[in-house]
N, C-alpha and C positions, 0 to 999 in steps of 0.2 A: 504494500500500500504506500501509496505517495505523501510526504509531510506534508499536510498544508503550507509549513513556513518557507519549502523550498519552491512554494508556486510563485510566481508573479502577480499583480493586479490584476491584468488582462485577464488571467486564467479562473483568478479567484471568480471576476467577475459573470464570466461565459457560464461558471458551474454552478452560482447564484439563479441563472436565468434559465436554467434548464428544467428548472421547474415551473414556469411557463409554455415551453416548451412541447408540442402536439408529440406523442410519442408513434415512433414510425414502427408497426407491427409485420411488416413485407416480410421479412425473415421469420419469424414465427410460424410452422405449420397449421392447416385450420385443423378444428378440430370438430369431432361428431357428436352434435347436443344429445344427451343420452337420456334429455329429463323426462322423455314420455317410453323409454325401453319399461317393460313387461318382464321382471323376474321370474322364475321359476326355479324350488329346492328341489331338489332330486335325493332320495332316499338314496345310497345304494349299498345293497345287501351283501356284504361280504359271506365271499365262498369260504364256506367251513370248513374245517381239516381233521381231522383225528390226530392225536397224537400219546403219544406215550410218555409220560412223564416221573421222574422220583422227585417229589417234596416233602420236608417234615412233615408228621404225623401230625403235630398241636396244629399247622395250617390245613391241613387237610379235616379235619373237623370241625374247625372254625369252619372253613368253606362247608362243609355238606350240612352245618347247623341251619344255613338259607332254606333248606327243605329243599322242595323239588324247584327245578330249575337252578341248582347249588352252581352247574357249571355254566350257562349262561352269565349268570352273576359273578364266577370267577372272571369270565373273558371280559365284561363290562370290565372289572377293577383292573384287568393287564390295559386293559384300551386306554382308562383314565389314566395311568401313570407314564403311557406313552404318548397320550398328547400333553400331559401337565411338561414332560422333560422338553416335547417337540421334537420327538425321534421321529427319523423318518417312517412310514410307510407305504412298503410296495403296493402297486395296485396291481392285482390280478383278473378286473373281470375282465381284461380280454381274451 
């Protein structure tokens, strides 16, 4: 950045007035008003896998204490701690 005290008058002045100044937008890309686009969420249901797993025993009760649906609700608690970090996740339903 420039000192102001090594500017001259001249200069000072020009940069005083430049806020009068019409501001020339030509360089600027236009851009696409978006304010009447039409959202839509999309659900999408991830492909389930089976897997095999060894965990503690004291978690493995806590988990089956949810009653039925125990491992639904365990993948909910892996999902929450993968977005709280912001890990990545791969997308497979193609």
């Amino acid at each position: 950045m420039t000192n102001l005290s090594n500017l001259t008058q001249e200069q000072i002045d020009e940069l005083k007035n430049l806020g009068n100044a019409p501001v020339d937008y030509s360089d600027i890309p236009k851009t696409t008003d978006f304010s009447k686009a039409k959202f839509k969420y999309y659900k999408i249901e991830p492909i389930k896998q089976t897997v095999t797993m060894r965990l503690d025993a004291d978690l493995v009760a806590v988990l089956k204490s949810f009653g039925k649906g125990y491992q639904s609700k365990t993948n909910e608690i892996l999902r929450s701690v993968v977005m709280e970090h912001k890990m990545p996740v791969l997308d497979f339903t193609d």
